[in-house]
C-alpha positions as CSV (number, residue, x, y, z in Angstrom):
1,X,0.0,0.0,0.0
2,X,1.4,3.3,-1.2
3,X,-1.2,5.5,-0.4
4,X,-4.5,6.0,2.1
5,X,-7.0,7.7,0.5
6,X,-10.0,9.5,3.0
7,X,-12.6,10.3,0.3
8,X,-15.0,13.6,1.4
9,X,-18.0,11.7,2.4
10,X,-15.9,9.6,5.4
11,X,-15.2,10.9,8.9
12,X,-11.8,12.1,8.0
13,X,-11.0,12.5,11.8
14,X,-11.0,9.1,12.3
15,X,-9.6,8.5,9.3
16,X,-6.4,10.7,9.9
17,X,-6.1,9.3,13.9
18,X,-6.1,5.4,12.5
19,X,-3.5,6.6,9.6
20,X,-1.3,8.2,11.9
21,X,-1.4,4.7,14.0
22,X,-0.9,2.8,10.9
23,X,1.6,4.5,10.1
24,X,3.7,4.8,13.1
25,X,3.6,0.7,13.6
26,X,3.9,0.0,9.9
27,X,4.5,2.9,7.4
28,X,7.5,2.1,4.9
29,X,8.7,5.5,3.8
30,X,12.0,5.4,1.9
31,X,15.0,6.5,2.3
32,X,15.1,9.2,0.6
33,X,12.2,11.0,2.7
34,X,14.0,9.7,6.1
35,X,17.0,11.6,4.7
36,X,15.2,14.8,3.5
37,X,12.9,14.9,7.0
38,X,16.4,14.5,9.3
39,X,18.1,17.2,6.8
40,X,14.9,19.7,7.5
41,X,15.1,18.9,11.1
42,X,18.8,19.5,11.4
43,X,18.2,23.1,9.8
44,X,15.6,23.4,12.2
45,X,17.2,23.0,15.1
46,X,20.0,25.0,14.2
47,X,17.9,27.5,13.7
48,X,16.4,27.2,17.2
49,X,19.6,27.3,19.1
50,X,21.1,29.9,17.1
51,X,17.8,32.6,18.0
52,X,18.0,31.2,21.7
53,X,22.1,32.1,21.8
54,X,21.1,35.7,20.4
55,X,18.4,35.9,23.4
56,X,15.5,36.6,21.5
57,X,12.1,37.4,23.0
58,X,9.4,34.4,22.3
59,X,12.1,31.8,22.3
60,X,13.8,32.7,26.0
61,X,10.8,33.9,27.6
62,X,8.9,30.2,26.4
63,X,11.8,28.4,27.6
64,X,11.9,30.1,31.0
65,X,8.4,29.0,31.2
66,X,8.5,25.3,30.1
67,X,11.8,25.1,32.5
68,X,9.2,26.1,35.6
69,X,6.6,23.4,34.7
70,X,9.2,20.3,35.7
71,X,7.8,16.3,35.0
72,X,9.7,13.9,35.6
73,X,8.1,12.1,32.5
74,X,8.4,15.2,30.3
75,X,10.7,16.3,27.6
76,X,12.8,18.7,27.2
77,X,13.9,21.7,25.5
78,X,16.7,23.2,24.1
79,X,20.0,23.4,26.1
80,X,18.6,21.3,29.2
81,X,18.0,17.4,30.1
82,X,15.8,18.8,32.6
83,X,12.5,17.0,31.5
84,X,9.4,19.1,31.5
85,X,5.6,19.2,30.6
86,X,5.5,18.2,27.5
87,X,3.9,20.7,26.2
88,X,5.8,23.3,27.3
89,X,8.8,21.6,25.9
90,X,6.8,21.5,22.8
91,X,5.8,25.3,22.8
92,X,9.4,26.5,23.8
93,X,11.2,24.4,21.2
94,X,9.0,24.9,18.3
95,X,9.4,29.0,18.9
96,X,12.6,29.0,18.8
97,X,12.5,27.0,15.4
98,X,10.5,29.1,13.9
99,X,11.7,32.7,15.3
100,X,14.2,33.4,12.5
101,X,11.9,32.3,9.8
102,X,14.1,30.2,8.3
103,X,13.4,27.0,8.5
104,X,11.5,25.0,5.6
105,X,8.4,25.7,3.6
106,X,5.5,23.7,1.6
107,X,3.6,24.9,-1.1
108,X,0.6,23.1,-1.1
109,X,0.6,21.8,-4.8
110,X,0.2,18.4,-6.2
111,X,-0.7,18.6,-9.7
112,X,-1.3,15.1,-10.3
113,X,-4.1,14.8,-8.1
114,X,-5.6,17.9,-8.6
115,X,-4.7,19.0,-5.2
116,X,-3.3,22.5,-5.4
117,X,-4.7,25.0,-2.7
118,X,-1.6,26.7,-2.2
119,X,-1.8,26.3,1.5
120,X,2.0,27.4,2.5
121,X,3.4,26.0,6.0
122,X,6.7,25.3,7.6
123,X,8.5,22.6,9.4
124,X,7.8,23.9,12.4
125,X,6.0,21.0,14.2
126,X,9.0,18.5,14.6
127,X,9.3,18.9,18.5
128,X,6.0,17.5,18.6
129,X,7.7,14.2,18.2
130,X,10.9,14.5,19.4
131,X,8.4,15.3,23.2
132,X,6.2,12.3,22.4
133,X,9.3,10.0,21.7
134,X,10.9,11.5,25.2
135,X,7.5,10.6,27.1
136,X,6.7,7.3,25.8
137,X,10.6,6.1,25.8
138,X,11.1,5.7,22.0
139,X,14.4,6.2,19.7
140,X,15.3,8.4,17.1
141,X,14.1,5.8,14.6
142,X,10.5,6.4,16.3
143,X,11.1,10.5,16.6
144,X,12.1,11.0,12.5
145,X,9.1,8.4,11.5
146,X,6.6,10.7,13.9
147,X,8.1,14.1,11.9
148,X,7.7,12.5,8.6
149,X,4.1,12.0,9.7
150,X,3.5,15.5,11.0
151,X,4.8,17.0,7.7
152,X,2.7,14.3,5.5
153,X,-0.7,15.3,7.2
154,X,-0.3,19.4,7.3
155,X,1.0,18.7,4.0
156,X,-1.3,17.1,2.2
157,X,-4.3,19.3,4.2
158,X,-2.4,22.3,2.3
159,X,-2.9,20.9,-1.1
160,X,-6.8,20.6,-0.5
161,X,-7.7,23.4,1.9
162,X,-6.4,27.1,1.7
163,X,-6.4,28.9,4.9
164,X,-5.3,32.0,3.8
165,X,-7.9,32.4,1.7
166,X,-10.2,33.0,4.7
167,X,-7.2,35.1,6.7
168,X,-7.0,32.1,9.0
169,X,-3.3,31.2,9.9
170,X,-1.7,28.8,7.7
171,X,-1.0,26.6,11.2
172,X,-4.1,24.8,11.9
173,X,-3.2,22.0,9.7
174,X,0.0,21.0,11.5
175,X,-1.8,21.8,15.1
176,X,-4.2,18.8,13.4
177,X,-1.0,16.8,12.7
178,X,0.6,17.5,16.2
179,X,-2.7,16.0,17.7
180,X,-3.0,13.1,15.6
181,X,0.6,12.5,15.9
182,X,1.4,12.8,19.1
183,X,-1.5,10.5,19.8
184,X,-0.3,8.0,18.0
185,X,3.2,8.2,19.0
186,X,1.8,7.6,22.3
187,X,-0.8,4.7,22.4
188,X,-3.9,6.7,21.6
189,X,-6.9,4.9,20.0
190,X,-8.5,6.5,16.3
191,X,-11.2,7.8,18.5
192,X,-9.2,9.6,21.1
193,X,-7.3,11.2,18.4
194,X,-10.1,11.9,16.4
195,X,-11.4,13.6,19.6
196,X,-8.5,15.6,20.0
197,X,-8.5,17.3,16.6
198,X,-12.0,18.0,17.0
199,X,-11.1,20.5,19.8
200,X,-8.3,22.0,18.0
201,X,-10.5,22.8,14.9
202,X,-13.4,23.9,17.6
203,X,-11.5,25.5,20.4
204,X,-8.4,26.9,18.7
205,X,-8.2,28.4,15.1
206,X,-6.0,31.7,14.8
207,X,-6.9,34.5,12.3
208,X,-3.8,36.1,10.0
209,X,-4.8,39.1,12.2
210,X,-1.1,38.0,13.9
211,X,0.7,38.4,10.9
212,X,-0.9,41.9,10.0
213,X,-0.5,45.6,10.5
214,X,2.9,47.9,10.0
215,X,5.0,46.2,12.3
216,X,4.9,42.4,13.3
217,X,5.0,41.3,17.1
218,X,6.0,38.3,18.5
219,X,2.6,36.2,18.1
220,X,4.1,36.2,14.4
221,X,6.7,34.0,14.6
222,X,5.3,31.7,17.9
223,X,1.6,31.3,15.9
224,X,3.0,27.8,14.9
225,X,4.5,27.1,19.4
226,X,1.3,27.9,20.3
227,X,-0.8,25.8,18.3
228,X,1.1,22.9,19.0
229,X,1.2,23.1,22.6
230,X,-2.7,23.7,22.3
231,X,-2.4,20.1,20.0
232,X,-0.5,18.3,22.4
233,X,-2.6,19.7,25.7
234,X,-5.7,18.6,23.5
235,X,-4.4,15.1,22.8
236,X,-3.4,14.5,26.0
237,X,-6.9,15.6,27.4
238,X,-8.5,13.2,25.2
239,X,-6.5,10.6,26.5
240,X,-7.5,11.1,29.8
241,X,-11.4,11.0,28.9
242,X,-12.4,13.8,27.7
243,X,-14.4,13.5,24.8
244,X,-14.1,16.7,22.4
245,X,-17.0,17.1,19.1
246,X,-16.4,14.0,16.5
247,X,-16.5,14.2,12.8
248,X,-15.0,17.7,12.8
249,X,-14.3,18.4,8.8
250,X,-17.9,17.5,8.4
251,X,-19.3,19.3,11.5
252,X,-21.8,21.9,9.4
253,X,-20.7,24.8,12.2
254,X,-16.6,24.2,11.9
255,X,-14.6,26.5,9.9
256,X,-14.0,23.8,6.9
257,X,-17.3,23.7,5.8
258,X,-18.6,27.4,6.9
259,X,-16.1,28.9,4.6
260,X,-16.6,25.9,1.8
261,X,-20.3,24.6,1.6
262,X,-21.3,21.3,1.2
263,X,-24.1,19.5,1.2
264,X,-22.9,17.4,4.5
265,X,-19.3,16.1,2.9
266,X,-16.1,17.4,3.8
267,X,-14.6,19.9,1.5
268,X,-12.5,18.2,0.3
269,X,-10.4,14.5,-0.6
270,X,-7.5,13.4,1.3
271,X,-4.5,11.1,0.2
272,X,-1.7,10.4,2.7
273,X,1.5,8.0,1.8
274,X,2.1,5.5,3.0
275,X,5.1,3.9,1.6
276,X,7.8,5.1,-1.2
277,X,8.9,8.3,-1.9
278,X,5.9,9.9,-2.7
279,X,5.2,11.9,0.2
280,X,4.6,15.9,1.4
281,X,8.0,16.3,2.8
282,X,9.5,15.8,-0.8
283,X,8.1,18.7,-2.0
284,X,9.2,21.2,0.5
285,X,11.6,24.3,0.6
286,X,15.0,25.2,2.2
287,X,15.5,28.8,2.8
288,X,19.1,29.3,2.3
289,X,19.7,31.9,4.9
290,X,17.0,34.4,6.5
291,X,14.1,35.8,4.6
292,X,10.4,35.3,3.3
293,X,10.2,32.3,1.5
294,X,8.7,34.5,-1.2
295,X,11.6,36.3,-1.9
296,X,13.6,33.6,-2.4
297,X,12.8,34.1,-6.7
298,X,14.3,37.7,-6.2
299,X,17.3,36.8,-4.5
300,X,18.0,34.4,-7.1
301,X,17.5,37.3,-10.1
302,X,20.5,39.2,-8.0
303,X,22.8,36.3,-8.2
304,X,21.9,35.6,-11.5
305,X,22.5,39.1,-12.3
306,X,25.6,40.0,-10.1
307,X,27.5,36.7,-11.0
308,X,26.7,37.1,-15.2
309,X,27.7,40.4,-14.7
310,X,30.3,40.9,-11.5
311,X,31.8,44.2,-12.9
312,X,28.3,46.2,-11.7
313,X,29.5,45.5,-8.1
314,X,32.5,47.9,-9.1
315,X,30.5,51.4,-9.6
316,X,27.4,51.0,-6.9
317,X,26.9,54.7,-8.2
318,X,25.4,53.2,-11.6
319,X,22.4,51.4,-10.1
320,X,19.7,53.5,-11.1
321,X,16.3,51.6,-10.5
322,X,15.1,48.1,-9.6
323,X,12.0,46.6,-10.7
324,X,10.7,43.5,-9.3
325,X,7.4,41.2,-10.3
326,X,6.3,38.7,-8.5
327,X,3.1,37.0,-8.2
328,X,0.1,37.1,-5.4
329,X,0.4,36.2,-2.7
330,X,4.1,37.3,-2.3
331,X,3.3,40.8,-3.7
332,X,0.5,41.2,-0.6
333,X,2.6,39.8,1.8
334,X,5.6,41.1,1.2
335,X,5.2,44.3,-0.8
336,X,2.8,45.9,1.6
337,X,3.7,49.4,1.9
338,X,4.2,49.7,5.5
339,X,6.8,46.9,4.4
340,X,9.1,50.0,2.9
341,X,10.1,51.1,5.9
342,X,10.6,48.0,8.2
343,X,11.5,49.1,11.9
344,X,11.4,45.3,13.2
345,X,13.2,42.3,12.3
346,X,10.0,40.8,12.1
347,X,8.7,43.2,9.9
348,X,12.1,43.8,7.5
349,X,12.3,39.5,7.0
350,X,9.0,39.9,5.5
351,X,9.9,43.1,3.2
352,X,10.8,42.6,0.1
353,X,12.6,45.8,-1.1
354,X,14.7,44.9,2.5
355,X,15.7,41.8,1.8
356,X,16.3,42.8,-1.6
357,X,18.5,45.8,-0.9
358,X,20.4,44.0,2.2
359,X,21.7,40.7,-0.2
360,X,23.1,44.0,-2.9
361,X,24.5,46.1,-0.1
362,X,26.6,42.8,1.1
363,X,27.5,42.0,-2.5
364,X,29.3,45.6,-3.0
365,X,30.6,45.2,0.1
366,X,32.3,42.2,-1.2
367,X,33.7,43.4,-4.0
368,X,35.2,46.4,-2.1
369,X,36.7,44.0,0.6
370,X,37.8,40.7,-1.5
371,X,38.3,42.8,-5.0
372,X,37.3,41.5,-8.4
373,X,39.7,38.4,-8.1
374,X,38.5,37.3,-4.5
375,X,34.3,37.2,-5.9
376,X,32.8,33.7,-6.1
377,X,32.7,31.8,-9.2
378,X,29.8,30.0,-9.0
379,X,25.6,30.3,-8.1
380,X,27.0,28.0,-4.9
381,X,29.4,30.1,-3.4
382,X,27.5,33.4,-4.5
383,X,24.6,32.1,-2.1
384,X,27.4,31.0,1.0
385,X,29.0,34.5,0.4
386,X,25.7,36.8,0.4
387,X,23.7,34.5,2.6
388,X,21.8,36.4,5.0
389,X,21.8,35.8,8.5
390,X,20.5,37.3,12.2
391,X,22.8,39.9,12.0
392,X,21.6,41.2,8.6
393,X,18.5,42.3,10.6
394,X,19.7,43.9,13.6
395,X,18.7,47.2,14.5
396,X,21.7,49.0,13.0
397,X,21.7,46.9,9.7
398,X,17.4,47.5,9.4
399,X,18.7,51.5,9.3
400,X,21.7,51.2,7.6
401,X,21.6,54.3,4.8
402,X,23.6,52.1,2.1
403,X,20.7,49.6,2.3
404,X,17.7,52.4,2.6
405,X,19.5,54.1,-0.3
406,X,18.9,51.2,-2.6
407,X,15.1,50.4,-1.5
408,X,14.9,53.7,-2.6
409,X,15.4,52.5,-6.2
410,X,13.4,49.6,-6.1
411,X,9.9,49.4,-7.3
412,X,7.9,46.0,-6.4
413,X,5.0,45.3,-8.6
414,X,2.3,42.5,-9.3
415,X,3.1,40.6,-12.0
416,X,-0.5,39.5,-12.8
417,X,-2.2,36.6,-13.7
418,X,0.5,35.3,-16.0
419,X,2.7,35.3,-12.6
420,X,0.0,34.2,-10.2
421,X,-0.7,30.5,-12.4
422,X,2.8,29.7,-12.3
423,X,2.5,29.9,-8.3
424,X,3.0,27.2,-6.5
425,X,4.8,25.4,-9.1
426,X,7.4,27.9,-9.0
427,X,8.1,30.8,-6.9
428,X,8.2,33.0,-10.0
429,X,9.4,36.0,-9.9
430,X,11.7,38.6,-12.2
431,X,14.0,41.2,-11.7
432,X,15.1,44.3,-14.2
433,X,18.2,46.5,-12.9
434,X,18.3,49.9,-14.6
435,X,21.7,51.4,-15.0
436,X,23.2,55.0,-16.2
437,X,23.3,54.9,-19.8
438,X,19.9,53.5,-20.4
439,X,21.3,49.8,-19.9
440,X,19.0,47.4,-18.2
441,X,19.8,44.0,-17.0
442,X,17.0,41.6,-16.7
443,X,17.2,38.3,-15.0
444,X,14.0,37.0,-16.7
445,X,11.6,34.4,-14.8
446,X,13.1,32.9,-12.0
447,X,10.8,29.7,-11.1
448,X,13.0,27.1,-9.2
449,X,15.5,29.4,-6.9
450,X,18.3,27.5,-4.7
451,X,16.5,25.9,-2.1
452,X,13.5,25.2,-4.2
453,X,12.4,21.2,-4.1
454,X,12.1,21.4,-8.2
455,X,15.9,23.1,-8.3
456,X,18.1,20.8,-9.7
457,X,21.2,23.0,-10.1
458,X,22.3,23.8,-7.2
459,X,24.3,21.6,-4.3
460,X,21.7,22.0,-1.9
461,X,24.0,20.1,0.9
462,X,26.9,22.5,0.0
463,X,24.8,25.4,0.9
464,X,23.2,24.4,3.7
465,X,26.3,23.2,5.3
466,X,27.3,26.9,4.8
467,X,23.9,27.8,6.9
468,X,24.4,25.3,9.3
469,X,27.9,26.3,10.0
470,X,26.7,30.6,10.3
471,X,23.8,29.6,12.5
472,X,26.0,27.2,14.4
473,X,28.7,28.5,15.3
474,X,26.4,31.5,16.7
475,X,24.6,28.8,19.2
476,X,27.5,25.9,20.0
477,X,31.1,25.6,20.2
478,X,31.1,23.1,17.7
479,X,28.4,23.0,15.2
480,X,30.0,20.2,12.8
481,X,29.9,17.9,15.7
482,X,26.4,18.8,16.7
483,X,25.2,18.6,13.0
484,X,26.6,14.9,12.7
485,X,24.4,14.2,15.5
486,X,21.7,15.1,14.2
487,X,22.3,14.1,10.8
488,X,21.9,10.6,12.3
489,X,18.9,10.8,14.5
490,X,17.7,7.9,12.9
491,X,20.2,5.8,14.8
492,X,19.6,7.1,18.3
493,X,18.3,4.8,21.3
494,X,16.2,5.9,23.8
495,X,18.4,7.8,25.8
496,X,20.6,9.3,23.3
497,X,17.6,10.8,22.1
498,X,16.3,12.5,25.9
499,X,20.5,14.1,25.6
500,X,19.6,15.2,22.0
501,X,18.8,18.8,23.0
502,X,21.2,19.0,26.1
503,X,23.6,21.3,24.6
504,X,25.7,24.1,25.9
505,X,24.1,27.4,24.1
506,X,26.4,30.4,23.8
507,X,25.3,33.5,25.1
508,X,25.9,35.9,22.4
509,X,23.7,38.4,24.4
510,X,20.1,40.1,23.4
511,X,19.5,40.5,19.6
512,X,19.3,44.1,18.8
């Protein structure tokens, strides 16, 4: 069996808690997916220890919490074997993965099904099972088979169900995974599980009212924490009895079917795999440093551009105008015009004329440091030398006037429909330099970017290695040692995997 199919007219909540079982006991993904899921789950981690050394705000004040909340039963959380409610571990752990934005995106798109809703997500759940494998005394083996689970369910759900087409955040369908999963990482029958995701869908669904207005807070980047800890509090109520509404996707007053009617079926069909390659994770997105997924087409156009044509880096003077299309929803997201003058790191990671403007300002600077003979020769070392990390949007680099001056030039436009239909194959997106003389450079439609899951160009594992070791050595004294152990997660008993998270975290003080 490669595949579980829960047709619209079933009790899909059932049907997702006995997959999730199924698939913990017996589910035969390949390889190739366990590889992938332990490479996305290395880059988040990194990322989480990395914004906890730099002392940022959601991530240190979470973990302070989940350290007062101490079981003996629990897991734990970054930096500590000190074992703690396990939801609490879960909310701490999964804020600090997600507070640099960085870690890895879905598209919601499967074209030979049909399924393409564009639901976007991130790999933000994985503590989920790393907790349930500390509580119920499993391996690594266990752990990594739980992730790819998490990522299959919230993944497929964004093919078939668009969230932010009704402004409702984008993490309800990985809270649904984190129930189911969890559940079934734990002994949990299809009906307790199926009770579980009835209360997240009835008792916690989060507007996109946390990722709007001129500058973002800090509900932004812990939307994803706080779900899951409501998931895992929900499971582990239903485990103890409590019995929350059934048959939630067909429930004619939950949010599925008041935004889509039906005539009593679920909106929608749902196929999970089982076994093989073919599954969610596969399709997924690194970011190769920090910024908006949606970006990612424009920062390819500047390499493109910069390293067909290195000797524009030599007379910063000439830049005269940049003009960048993209397609919807990156435009609303990212070009909002309160975006054009970012005063947050929160708000300037999700500004595209920032991000933009930042990668440029750090390619000039290259030139004027290394010279002509010292700039990279390749798309691969182009993205390692400009890659943009924490300190890119610190409070001095967000008003730095070399990188206002050239978000000055830019002008971010829609690119219309013929954009929007190529989204979410690609991410496409162009980019038009104007320079003194009349000369324009034009990096034409950019569709697969580095990092993208249909790029097949660039050495992914070269360049991640190169975000690993910037993120790394900002967290750990040794981050190739600590990225080998994760690397093989897979491997790890029982214990190993309750010291997986006790490191030693620098403290590079408070990000400013």
């Amino acid at each position: 069996m490669s595949h579980v199919n829960l047709p619209r007219h079933t009790n899909q909540a059932l049907g997702i808690g006995q997959y999730a079982i199924d698939f913990m006991r017996s589910g035969e993904p390949s390889s190739a997916v366990l590889d992938r899921t332990a490479l996305f789950h290395t880059d988040a981690v990194i990322c989480g220890l990395s914004a906890l050394a730099l002392g940022t705000n959601a991530p240190t004040l979470l973990r302070a919490e989940a350290l007062s909340y101490r079981d003996r039963d629990g897991a734990t959380v970054f930096g500590s074997g000190r074992r703690v409610a396990p939801e609490k571990a879960v909310v701490a752990n999964s804020a600090a993965v997600r507070e640099w934005d960085s870690n890895g995106t879905n598209f919601g798109y499967n074209p030979a099904l049909g399924h393409t809703a564009g639901e976007f997500g991130h790999n933000d759940f994985y503590p989920v099972a790393i907790a349930a494998a500390q509580v119920g005394g499993l391996g690594g083996a266990e752990a990594l088979r739980g992730m790819v689970c998490i990522d299959e369910i919230r993944g497929r759900l964004a093919e078939v169900f668009s969230l932010k087409t009704y402004k409702i955040d984008h993490v309800v369908h990985g809270a649904i995974a984190s129930a189911a999963v969890y559940g079934a990482m734990l002994g949990a029958s299809a009906e307790q599980i199926e009770s579980a995701i009835g209360m997240v869908v009835a008792h916690h669904i989060p507007w996109r009212a946390i990722r709007a207005g001129k500058q973002l807070s800090d509900s932004k980047g812990a939307s994803a924490a706080i779900s899951a800890e409501a998931a895992v509090v929900a499971m582990r109520r239903s485990m103890a009895g409590f019995l929350g509404p059934r048959d939630i996707f067909r429930n004619p007053e939950s949010m599925f079917r008041q935004f889509q009617r039906t005539q009593g079926d679920s909106p929608f069909d749902l196929v999970l795999g089982f076994s093989g390659d073919d599954f969610a994770v596969m399709g997924m997105h690194f970011k190769l440093g920090l910024y908006e997924h949606q970006s990612a087409g424009a920062l390819q156009g500047v390499i493109d551009l910069i390293s067909a044509n290195p000797g524009i880096l030599e007379r910063p003077g000439d830049l005269e105008s940049i003009r960048i299309l993209a397609y919807e929803p990156a435009f609303g997201i990212i070009g909002d015009p309160a975006k054009r003058d970012p005063k947050t790191r929160q708000s300037a990671d999700h500004s595209m004329v920032y991000i933009v403007s930042t990668m440029l300002r750090k390619a000039y600077e290259l030139r004027e440091s290394a010279g002509a003979a010292g700039l990279p020769a390749s798309n691969d070392e182009w993205w390692k030398a400009l890659m943009l990390g924490p300190h890119d949007y610190s409070a001095e680099a967000i008003h730095d006037e070399r990188t206002r001056a050239i978000m000055a030039t830019i002008a971010f436009e829609h690119g219309g429909a013929e954009y929007d239909r190529r989204y979410p194959d690609g991410i496409p997106t162009s980019l038009v330099m104007g320079l003194k003389g009349g000369k324009a450079l034009d990096s034409g439609l950019v569709m697969y970017p580095a990092g993208h899951a249909r790029n097949t160009t660039a050495d992914l594992r070269g360049i991640l290695d190169a975000k690993f070791r910037l993120l790394g050595r900002l967290a750990v004294r040794k981050p190739s040692k600590l990225v080998d152990r994760l690397s093989a997660i897979g491997e790890a008993g029982p214990k190993d995997l309750r010291k997986l998270l006790d490191v030693t975290i620098e403290d590079r003080g408070r990000f400013e």
